[in-house]
Structures are given as C-alpha cells and as structure tokens.
N, C-alpha and C positions, 0 to 999 in steps of 0.2 A: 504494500500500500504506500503510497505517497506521505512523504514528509515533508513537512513547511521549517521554513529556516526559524528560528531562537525567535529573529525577528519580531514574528508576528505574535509573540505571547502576547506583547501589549497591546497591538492591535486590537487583540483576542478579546480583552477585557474590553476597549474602549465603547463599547456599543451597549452596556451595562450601566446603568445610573448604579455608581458605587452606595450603600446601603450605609454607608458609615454615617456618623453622627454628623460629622462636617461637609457632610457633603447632601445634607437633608436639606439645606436651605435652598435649594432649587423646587423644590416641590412645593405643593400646597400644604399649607398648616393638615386640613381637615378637620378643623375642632378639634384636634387631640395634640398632645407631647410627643417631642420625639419618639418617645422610644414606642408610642404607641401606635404612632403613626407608620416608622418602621412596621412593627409586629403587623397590622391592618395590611400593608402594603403587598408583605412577604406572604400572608395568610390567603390572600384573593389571586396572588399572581398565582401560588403554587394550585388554587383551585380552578382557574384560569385554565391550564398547561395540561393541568392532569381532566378537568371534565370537558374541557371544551371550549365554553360557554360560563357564563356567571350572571346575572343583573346585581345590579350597584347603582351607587349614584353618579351624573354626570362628572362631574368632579373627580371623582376617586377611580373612575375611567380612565380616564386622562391619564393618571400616575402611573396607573397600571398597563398601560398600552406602552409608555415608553419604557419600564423594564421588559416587560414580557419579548419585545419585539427586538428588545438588546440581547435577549438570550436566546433566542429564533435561530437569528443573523447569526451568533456563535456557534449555536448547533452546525447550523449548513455550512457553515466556514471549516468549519474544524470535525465532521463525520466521517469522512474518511483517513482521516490525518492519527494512523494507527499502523501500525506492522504488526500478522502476526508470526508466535514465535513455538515453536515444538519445546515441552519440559518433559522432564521424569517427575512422576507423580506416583505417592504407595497410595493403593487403594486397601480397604481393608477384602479380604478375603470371604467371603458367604456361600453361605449352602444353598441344598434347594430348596429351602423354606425360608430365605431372604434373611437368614444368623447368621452371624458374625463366626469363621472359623476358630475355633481355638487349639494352641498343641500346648504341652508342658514341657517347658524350660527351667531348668535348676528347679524343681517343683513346684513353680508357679505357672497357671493357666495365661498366658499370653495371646495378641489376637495375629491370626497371619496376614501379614501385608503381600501384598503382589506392584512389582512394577508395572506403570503404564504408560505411554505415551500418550500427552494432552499438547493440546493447540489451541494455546490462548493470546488474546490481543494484549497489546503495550502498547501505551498512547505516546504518542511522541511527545516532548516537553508544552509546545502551545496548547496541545490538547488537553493535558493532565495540567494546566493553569487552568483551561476554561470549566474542567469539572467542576475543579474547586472554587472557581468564581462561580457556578453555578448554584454548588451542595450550601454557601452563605447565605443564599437566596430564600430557597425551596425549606417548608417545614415537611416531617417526615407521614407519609401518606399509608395507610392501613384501607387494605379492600378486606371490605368484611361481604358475602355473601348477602342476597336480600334477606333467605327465606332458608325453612327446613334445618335438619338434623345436623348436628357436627360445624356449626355458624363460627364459633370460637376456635373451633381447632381448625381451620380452612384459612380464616382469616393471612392477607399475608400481604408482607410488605413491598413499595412500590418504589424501585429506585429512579427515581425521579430526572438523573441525568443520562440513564440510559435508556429511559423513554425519550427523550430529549432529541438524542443522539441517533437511535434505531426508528424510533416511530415519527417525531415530527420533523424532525430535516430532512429527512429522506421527501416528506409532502411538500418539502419547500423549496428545493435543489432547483435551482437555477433561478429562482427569484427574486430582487430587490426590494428587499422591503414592502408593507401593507400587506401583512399577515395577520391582521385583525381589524375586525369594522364595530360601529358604535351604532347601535340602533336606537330612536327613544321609543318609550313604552310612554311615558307620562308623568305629570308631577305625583310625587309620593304623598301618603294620606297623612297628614297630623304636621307636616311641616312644607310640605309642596315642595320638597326638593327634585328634581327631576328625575327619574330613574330611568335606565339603561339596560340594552343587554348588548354587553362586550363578547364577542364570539371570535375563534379564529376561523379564515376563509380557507 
C-alpha cells in the first residue's frame, strides 16, 4: 500500500478544529462552558459519524459540521496510507469441542500454543497521527442489540476510527468536501430555537 511522506502528519490534523481548550474560542459559546461545550460537541459529532444523521439545533450544526467534515477529509486522505505486514502469532491450541488443549509440564497442566502466520496492517506515521487525532474526538460507542435473549452478552464495542477509515472514506474517495447537509425541520417548542437535521450525503 502506499505511503505518504512524515510531511503530511500535519497536514493530517489541519482539517480538524483542534478540541483543546485554547482553541474553543473559535466556536460558538452554546450557552454552556468550555468544557461543556467540548463534551456537547464531541458527544453529537461521535453520534453524527456512527448513526448517520442526528437533529440539533441550528447553531450546534454548524460546530458540528466543521469537525465532522475535518475528520471525513482525514479519513479519505489517509485510508489507504497503510502497509501490510506477515507476523508469527501463538494461537492457543483447541479440540473439537472448541477447549483449550492442555499437556503437563514439570507437573503442571499448561495450554498448547501452535505457531501461525497473520497479516496485519501498520499504519504509516501520518496515519497512526490521524487515529489518534481522531480517538480525542470520538467518545467510546456500545451496540447493544434492540430486542431478545442474550442483549448484554452480545453487546459490543465500536471502534470508531476504523469505521472511519473502512466504512466512511471508502463513500467519500475522490470527493472535496460537502459531506454533510443541514436541513431545517422548524423552530423548537419552549424556546423557538430552530432545529435541524444534520445528515451525511
């Protein structure tokens, strides 16, 4: 796979409204404090990205269209920007009832390992910058099941930069930006603030 020069780490980040404290004052207050205003920001983009779609209010659209679409741009920038690479891996050993093999060693029951060969990706330097300008973003996303038996034990978690990376850059390769649009629905009830739905295209 293709590698991008060191260069571009910074690049990487710049299309990211950085999340830092000092760097809030670009943004709308929102009625709230920083730090709450962060958490709001970070809370709606990650739901954003992971469902889709969101409504919000006009205002807090806005905030959230310019991260979301900074972390888009990174994704499709930096998705292929990955080599991969062959390891040696011990797996553990099982029967045919999916058990762990075990033999005794100096009289202790030990499990058997077997070598295997795996092929797993390494992100080049820019990339493995843009995760992690990503994973400061993104809170941590739990699919729980709607309905039926076994809800808790099924539940599982959603890595949110490799949906990013596999699922929505892939929809967005080769595009320029306006990967989400702002639709209005109407003023909100008890304060008329306008409401929204922010979707990506």
């Amino acid at each position: 796979m293709p590698k991008h020069q060191d260069s571009k780490t910074e690049q990487a980040c710049s299309d990211v409204p950085q999340m830092e404290e000092n760097k809030m004052a670009k943004y709308r207050k929102l009625s709230r404090t920083s730090d709450q205003r962060k958490a709001l920001l970070r809370n709606q983009v990650t739901n954003l990205l992971y469902h889709g779609k969101i409504v919000t209010t006009e205002a807090k659209a806005k905030e959230i269209r310019k991260i979301a679409e900074g972390l888009i741009a990174m994704a499709v920038r930096e998705k292929d920007n990955f080599e991969t690479v062959t390891v040696t891996a011990k797996v553990a050993r099982k029967d045919a009832e999916g058990k762990r093999v075990k033999e005794v060693v100096d009289g202790k029951k030990v499990t058997v390992y077997d070598e295997v060969q795996k092929e797993i990706t390494k992100d080049a330097p820019s990339r493995l910058h843009a995760r992690r300008q990503m994973a400061k973003v993104f809170y941590s996303v739990k699919e729980v099941p709607a309905k039926g038996a076994g809800r808790k034990k099924n539940t599982k978690d959603i890595d949110m930069t490799k949906k990013m990376f596999e699922e929505i850059a892939p929809k967005y390769a080769g595009r320029n930006g306006g990967y989400t649009r702002i639709v209005k629905i109407g003023p909100r009830k008890g304060d008329a603030a306008m409401e929204v739905l922010i979707e990506l295209v």
